[in-house]
C-alpha positions as a Markdown table, in Angstrom:
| # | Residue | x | y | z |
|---|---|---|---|---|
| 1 | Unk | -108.6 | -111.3 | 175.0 |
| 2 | Unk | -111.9 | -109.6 | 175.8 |
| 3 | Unk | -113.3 | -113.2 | 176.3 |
| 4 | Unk | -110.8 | -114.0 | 179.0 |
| 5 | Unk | -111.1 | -110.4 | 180.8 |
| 6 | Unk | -115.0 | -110.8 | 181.5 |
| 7 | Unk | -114.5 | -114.0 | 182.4 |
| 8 | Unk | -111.6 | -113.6 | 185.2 |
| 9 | Unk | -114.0 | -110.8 | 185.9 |
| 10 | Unk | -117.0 | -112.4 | 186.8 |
| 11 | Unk | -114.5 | -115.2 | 188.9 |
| 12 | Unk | -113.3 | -111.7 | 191.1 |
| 13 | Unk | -116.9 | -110.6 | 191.3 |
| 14 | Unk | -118.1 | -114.3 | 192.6 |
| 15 | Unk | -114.8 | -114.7 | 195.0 |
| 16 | Unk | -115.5 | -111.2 | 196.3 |
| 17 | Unk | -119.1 | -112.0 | 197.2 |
| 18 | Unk | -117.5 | -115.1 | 199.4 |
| 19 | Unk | -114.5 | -113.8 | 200.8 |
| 20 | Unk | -112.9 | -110.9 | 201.9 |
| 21 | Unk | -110.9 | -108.7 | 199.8 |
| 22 | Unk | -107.8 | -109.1 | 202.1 |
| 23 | Unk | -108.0 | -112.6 | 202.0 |
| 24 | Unk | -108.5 | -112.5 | 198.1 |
| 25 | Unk | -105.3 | -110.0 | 198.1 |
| 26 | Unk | -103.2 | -112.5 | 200.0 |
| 27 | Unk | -104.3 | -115.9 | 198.2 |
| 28 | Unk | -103.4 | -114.0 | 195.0 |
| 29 | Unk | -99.7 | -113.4 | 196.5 |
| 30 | Unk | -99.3 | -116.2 | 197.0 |
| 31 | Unk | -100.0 | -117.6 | 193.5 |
| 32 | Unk | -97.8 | -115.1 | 192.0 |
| 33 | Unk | -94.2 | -116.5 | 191.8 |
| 34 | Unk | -92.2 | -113.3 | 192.0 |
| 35 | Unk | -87.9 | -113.0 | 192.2 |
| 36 | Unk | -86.6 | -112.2 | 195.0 |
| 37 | Unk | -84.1 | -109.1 | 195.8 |
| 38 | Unk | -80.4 | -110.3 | 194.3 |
| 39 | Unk | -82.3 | -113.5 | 192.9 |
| 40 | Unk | -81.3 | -114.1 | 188.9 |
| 41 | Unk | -84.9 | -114.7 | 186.8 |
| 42 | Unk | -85.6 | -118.3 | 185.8 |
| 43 | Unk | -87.0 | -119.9 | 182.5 |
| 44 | Unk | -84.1 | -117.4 | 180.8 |
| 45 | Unk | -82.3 | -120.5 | 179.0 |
| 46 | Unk | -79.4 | -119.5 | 180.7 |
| 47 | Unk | -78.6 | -116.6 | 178.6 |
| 48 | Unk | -78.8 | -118.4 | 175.0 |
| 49 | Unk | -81.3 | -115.7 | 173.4 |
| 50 | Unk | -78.7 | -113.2 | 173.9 |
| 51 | Unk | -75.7 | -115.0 | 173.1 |
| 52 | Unk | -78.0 | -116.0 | 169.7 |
| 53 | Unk | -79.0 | -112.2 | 168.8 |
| 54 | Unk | -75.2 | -111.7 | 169.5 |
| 55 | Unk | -73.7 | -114.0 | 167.1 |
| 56 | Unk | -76.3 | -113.2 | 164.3 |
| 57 | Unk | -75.2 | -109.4 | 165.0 |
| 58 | Unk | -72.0 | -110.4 | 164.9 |
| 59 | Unk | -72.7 | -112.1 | 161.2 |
| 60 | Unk | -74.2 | -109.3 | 160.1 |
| 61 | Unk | -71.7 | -107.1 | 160.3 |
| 62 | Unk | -68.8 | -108.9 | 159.7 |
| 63 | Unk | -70.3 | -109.8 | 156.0 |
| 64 | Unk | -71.3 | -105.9 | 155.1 |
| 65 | Unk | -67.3 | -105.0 | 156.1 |
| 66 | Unk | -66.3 | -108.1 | 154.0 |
| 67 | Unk | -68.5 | -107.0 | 151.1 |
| 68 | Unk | -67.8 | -103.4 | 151.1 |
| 69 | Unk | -64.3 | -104.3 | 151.4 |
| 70 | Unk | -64.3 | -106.3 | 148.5 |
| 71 | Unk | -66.9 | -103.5 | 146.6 |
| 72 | Unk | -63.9 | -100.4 | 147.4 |
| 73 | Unk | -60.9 | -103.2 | 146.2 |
| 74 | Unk | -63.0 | -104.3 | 142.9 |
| 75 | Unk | -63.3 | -100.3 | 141.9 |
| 76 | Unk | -60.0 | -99.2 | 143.1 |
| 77 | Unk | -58.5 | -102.2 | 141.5 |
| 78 | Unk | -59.1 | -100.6 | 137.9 |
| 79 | Unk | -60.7 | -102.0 | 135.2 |
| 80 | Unk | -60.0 | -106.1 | 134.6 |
| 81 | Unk | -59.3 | -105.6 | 130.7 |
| 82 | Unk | -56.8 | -102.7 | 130.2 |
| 83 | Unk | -56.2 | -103.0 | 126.5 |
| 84 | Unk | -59.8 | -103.0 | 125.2 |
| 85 | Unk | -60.7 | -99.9 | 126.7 |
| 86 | Unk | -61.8 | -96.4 | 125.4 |
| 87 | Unk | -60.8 | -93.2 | 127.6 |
| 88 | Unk | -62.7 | -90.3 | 127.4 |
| 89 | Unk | -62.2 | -86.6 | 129.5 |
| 90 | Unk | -64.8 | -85.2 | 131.2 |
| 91 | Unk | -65.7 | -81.4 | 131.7 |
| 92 | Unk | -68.0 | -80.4 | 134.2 |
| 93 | Unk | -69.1 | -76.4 | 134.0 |
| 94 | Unk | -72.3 | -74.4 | 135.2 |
| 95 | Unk | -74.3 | -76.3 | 134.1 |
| 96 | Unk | -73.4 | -78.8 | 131.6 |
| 97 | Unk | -71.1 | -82.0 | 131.0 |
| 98 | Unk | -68.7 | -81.8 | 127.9 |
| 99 | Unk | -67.1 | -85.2 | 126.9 |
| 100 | Unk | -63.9 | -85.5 | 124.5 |
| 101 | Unk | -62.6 | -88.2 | 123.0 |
| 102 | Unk | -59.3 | -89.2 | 122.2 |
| 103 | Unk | -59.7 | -87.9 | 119.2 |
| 104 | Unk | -60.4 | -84.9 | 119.6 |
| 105 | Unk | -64.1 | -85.4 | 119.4 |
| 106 | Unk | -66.2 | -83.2 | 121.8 |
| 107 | Unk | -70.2 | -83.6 | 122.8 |
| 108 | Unk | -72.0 | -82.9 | 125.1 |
| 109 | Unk | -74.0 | -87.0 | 125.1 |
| 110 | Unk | -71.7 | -89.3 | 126.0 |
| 111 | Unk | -71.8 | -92.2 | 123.7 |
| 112 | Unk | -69.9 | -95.8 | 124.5 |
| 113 | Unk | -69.4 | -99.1 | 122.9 |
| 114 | Unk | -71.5 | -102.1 | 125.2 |
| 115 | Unk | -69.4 | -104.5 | 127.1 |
| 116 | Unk | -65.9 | -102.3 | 126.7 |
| 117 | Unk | -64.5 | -100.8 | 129.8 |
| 118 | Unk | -64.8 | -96.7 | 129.7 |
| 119 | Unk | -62.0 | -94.7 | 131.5 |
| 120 | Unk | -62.9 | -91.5 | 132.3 |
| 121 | Unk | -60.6 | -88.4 | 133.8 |
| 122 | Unk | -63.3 | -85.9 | 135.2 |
| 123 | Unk | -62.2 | -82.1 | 136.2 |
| 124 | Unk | -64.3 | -79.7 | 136.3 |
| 125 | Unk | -63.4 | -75.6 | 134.6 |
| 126 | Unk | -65.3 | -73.2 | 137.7 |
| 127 | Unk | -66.6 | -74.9 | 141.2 |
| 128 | Unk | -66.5 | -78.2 | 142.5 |
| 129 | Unk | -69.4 | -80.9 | 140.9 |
| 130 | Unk | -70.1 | -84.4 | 140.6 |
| 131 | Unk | -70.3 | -86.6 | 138.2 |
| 132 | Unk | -72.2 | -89.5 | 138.7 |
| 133 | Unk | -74.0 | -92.4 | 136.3 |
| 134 | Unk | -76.7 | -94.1 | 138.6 |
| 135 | Unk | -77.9 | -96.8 | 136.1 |
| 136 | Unk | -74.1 | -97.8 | 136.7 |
| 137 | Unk | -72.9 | -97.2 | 139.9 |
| 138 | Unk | -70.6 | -94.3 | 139.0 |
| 139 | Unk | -70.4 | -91.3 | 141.0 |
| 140 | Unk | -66.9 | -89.3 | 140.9 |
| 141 | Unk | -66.2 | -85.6 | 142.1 |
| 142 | Unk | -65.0 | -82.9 | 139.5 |
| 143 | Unk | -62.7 | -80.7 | 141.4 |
| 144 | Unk | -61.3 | -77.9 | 139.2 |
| 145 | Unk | -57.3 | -78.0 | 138.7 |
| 146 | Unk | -57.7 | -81.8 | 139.5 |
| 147 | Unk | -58.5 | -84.8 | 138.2 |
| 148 | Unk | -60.8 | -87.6 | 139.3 |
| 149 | Unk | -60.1 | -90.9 | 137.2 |
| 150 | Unk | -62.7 | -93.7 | 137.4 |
| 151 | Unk | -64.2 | -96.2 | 134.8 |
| 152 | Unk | -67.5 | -98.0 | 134.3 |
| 153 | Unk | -68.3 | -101.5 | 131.8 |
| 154 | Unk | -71.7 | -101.0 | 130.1 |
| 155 | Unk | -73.4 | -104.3 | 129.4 |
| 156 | Unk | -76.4 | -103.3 | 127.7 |
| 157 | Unk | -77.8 | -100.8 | 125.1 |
| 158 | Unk | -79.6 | -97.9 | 126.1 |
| 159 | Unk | -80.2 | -94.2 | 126.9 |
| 160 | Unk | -79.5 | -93.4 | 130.3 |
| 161 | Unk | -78.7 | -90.2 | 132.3 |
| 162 | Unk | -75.5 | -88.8 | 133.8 |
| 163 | Unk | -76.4 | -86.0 | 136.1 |
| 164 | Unk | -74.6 | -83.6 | 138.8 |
| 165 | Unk | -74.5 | -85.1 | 142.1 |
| 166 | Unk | -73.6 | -81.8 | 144.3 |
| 167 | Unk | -74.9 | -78.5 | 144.6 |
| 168 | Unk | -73.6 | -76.5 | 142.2 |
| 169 | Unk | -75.5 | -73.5 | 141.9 |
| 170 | Unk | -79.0 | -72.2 | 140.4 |
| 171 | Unk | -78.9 | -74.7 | 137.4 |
| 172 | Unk | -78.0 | -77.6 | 139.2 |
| 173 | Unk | -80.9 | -79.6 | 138.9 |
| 174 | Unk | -80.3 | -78.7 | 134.6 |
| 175 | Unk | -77.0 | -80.7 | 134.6 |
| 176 | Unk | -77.9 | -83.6 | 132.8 |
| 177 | Unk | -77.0 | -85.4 | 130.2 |
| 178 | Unk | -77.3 | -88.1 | 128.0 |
| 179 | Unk | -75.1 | -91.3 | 128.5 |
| 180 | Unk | -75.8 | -93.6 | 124.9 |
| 181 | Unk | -74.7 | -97.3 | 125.6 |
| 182 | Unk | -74.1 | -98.4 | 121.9 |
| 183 | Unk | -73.4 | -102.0 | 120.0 |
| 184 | Unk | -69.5 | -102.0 | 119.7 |
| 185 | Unk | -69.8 | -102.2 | 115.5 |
| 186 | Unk | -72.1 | -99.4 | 115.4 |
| 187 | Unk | -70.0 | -97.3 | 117.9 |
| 188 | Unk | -67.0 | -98.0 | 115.9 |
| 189 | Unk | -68.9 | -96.4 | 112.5 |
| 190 | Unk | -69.9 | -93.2 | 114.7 |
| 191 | Unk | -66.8 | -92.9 | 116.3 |
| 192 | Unk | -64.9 | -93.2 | 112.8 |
| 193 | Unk | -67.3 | -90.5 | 110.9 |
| 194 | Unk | -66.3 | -87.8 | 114.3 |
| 195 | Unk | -62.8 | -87.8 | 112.6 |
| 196 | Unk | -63.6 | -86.4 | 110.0 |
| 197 | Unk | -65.6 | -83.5 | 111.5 |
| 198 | Unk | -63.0 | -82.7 | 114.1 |
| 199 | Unk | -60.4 | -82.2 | 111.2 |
| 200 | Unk | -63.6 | -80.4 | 109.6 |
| 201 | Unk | -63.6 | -78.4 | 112.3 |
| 202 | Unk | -59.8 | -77.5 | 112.8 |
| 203 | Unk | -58.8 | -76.7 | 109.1 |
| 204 | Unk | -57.5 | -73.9 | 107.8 |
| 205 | Unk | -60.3 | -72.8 | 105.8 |
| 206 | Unk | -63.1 | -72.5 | 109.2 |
| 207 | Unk | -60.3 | -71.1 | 111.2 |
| 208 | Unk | -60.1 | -66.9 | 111.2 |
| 209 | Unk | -56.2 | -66.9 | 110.6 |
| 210 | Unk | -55.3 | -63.8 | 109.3 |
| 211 | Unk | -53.7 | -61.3 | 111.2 |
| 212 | Unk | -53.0 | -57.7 | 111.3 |
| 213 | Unk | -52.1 | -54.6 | 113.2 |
| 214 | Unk | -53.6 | -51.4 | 113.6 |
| 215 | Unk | -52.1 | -49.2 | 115.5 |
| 216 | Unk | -51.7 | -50.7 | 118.7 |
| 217 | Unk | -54.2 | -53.7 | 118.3 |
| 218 | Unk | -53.3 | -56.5 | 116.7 |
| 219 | Unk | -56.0 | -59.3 | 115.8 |
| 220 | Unk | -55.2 | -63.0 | 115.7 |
| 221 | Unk | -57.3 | -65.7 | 115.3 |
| 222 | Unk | -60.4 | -63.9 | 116.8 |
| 223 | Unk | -58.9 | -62.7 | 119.7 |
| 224 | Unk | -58.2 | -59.5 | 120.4 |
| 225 | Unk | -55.2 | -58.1 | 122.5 |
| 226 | Unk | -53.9 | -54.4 | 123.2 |
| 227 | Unk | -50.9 | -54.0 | 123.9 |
């Protein structure tokens, strides 16, 4: 380019020296083929580059509206295998996830079998929060006095990380935890052995249920009400 400019430089400078600059002006003009007022520009193709970047436009949008139609129907559809399926209840709270199990079973690590579909019904006990798995695609709002229900299909082992997706106060960014994607037989094992320390857990003997009253106060079960 800076070739070409020094040369059509120098061929200026030498037509100058011989003719006149008006008459340079003018043979110029004339050389230049330039539209005419109301006259359509030539050497367009008649319009086929736009009707081309139209059509591809078109394409391209018509297949994201197909495929997140067909994304929305797949989640909102449900799960494909209903009957093997675990369901597990989801507590969100400033600033931690709590996870029970049918069970009974509470954590706060969420652990699933690989390649079963997971049902989980999120609510939330104080303001709103949202759950969300991102290794998995799962986001889901925890609204208190409601209940979100979504479900997720693990296919491989691993740790991963379920965290809080909305602003939720001063220990938001602390709302973590950890989602364990287990081999069903193992799974099975754990889950069987929380049985036994939820009925652990509730028995008689670990439970304050003695009662009495003084006075006004009577004391049940470690609470305490006046009356």
């Amino acid at each position: 380019m800076v070739y070409n400019a020094f040369k059509y430089r120098e061929n200026v400078d030498e037509q100058l020296e011989s003719e006149s600059y008006t008459e340079l002006e003018s043979k110029l003009e004339s050389d230049v083929d330039r539209p005419q007022l109301g006259e359509l520009p030539s050497g367009s193709g008649g319009g086929k580059k736009l009707g081309v970047s139209f059509f591809f436009s078109a394409v391209i949008v018509i297949s994201l509206i197909v495929w997140t139609y067909g994304l929305l129907m797949d989640v909102e559809g449900g799960p494909p295998d209903t009957a093997n399926q675990i369901e597990v209840k989801v507590v969100g709270q400033q600033f931690s996830w709590q996870f029970i199990y049918p069970n009974g079973h509470t954590s706060s690590t969420l652990r699933v079998p690989e390649g079963k579909t997971v049902r989980l019904s999120i609510t939330s006990r104080d303001v709103f929060h949202n759950f969300g798995i991102s290794a998995f695609d799962l986001k889901a709002d925890a609204i208190p006095g409601q209940t979100t229900d979504t479900w997720f299909q693990p296919q491989e082992t691993g740790t991963y990380q379920a965290k809080c997706f909305e602003l939720c106060g001063e220990g938001h960014s602390t709302m973590e935890s950890e989602v364990i994607v287990m081999k069903p037989d193992k799974f099975d094992k754990w889950y069987a052995g929380t049985k036994n320390s939820t009925q652990n857990k509730n028995s008689p003997t670990n439970t304050t249920a003695a009662s009495h009253a003084i006075g006004d106060v009577s004391v049940r079960a470690g609470t305490t009400v006046v009356r």
